[in-house]
C-alpha positions as CSV (number, residue, x, y, z in Angstrom):
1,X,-12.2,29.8,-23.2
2,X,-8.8,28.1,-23.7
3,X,-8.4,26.7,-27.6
4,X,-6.0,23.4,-27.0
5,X,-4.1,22.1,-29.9
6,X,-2.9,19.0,-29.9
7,X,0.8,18.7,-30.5
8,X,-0.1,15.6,-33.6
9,X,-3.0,17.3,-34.9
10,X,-1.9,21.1,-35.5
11,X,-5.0,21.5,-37.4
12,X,-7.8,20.4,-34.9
13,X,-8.3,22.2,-31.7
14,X,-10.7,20.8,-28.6
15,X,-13.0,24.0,-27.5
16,X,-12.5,22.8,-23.8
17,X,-10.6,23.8,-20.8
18,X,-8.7,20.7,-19.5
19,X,-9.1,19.3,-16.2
20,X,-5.9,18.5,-14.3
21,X,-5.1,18.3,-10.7
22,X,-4.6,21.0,-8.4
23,X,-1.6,20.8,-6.2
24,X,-1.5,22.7,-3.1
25,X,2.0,22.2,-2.2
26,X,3.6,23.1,-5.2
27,X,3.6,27.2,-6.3
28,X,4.0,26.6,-9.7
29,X,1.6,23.8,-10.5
30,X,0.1,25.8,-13.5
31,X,-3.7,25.9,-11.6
32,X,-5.0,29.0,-10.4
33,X,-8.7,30.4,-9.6
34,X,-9.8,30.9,-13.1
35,X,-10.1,27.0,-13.9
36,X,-10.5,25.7,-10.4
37,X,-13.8,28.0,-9.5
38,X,-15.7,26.8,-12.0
39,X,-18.5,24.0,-10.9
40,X,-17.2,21.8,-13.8
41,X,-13.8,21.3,-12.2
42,X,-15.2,20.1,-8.7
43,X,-16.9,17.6,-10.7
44,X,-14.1,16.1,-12.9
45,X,-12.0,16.0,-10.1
46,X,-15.1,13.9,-8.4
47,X,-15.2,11.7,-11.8
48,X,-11.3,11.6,-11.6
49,X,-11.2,10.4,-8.2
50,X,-14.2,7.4,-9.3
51,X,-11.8,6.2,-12.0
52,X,-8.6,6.2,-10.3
53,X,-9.9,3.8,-7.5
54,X,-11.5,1.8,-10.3
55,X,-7.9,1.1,-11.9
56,X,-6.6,1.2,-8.4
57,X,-8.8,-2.2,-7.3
58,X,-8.1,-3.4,-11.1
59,X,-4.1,-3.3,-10.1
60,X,-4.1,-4.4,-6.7
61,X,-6.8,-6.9,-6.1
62,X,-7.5,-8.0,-10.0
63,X,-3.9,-8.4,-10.7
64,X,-3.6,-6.1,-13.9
65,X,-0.7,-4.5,-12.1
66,X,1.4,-7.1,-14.4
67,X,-0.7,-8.6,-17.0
68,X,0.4,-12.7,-17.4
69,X,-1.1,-13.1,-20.9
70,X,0.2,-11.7,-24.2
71,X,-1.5,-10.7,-26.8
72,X,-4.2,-7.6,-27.2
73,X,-6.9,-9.9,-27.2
74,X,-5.9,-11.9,-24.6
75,X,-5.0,-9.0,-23.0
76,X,-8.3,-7.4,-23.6
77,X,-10.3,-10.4,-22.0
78,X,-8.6,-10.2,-19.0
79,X,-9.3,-6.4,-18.8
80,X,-12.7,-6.7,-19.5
81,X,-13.2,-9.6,-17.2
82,X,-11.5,-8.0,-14.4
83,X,-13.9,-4.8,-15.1
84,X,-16.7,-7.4,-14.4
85,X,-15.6,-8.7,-11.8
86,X,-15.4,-4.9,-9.9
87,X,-18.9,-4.3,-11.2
88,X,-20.2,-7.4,-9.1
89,X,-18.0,-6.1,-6.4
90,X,-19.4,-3.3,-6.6
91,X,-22.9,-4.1,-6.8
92,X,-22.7,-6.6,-3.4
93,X,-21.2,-3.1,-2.1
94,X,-24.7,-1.2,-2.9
95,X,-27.2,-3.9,-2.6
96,X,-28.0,-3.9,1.0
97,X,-28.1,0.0,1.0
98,X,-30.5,0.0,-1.5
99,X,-32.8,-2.6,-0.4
100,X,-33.0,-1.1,2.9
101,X,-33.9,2.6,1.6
102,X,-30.6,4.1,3.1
């Protein structure tokens, strides 16, 4: 198990190996079989990928790509509404699957 130390924290260390992207392309990208065969890395690549094209929809379609208020809670609002706004989004998205059984 790799110990991480934080670079502010010297004291505490996180008992976790962390998850980061695989490159193929790229020789050196610090990944090799010992963290990428574990069943835990397919799976926070599959979380990783859920999130990205969450804040991917926020940016593009719910204009947080360049926030227009100032402000952190101002700022904040608009973050969470725009969140909502996805979750209806998404919810029209699964509706009819669900209420036909698919």
């Amino acid at each position: 198990m790799l110990v991480h130390r934080s670079s502010e924290h010297h004291t505490k260390a996180s008992l976790h190996d962390p998850h980061f992207p695989w490159r193929r392309s790229s020789p050196s990208s610090g990944s090799d079989g010992r963290t990428t065969r574990h069943p835990g890395y397919a799976v926070s690549q599959r979380r990783r990928k859920m999130i990205e094209e969450v804040l991917g929809w926020m940016k593009t379609i719910g204009l947080m790509r360049k926030v227009h208020h100032r402000g952190t809670a101002r700022v904040d609002g608009m973050f969470e509404f725009t969140a909502a706004v996805y979750n209806m989004v998404r919810m029209r998205r699964l509706l009819p699957a669900a209420a036909f059984g698919l």
